[in-house]
N, C-alpha and C positions, 0 to 999 in steps of 0.2 A: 171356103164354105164349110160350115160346121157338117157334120155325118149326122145324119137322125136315129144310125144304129145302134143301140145299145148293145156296150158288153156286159156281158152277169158271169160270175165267177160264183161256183154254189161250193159249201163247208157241210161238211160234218166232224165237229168234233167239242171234246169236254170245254165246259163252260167257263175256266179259266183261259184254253188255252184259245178258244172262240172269241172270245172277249177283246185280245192281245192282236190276235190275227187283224179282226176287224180297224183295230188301232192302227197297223200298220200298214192295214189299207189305206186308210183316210189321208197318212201321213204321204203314200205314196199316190195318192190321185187325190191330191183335197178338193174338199165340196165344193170350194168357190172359180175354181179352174176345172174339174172333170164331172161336174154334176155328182158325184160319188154318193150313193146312198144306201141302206139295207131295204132290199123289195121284199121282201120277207124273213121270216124266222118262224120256227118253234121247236119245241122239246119233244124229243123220240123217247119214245118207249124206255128205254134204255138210259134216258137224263142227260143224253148229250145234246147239243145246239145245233138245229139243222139252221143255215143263212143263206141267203143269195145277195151277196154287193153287186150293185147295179152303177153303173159310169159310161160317160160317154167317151170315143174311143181317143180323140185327141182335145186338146187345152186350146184356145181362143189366142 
């Protein structure tokens, strides 16, 4: 039986290195097995990438 809880793992950081992170999220939970998605983002004050990746906790 699949879990209905979601994991969110939240970032802050520069928008290259934000970028990459999220890549090797994808690569390590893909969308099509972990539901993996970005529940949010935006730019702080500061010009770096706040995100939250959101996944379910186990694969089908």
């Amino acid at each position: 039986m699949k879990s209905t809880a979601w994991v969110e793992v939240s970032f802050t950081l520069p928008r290259e290195e934000a970028r990459k992170t999220a890549l090797k999220y994808f690569e390590r939970y893909p969308k099509q097995g972990y539901d993996t998605h970005v529940a949010h983002w935006h730019v702080t004050e500061n010009g770096e990438i706040f995100f939250v990746m959101r996944r379910y906790p186990t694969c089908d």
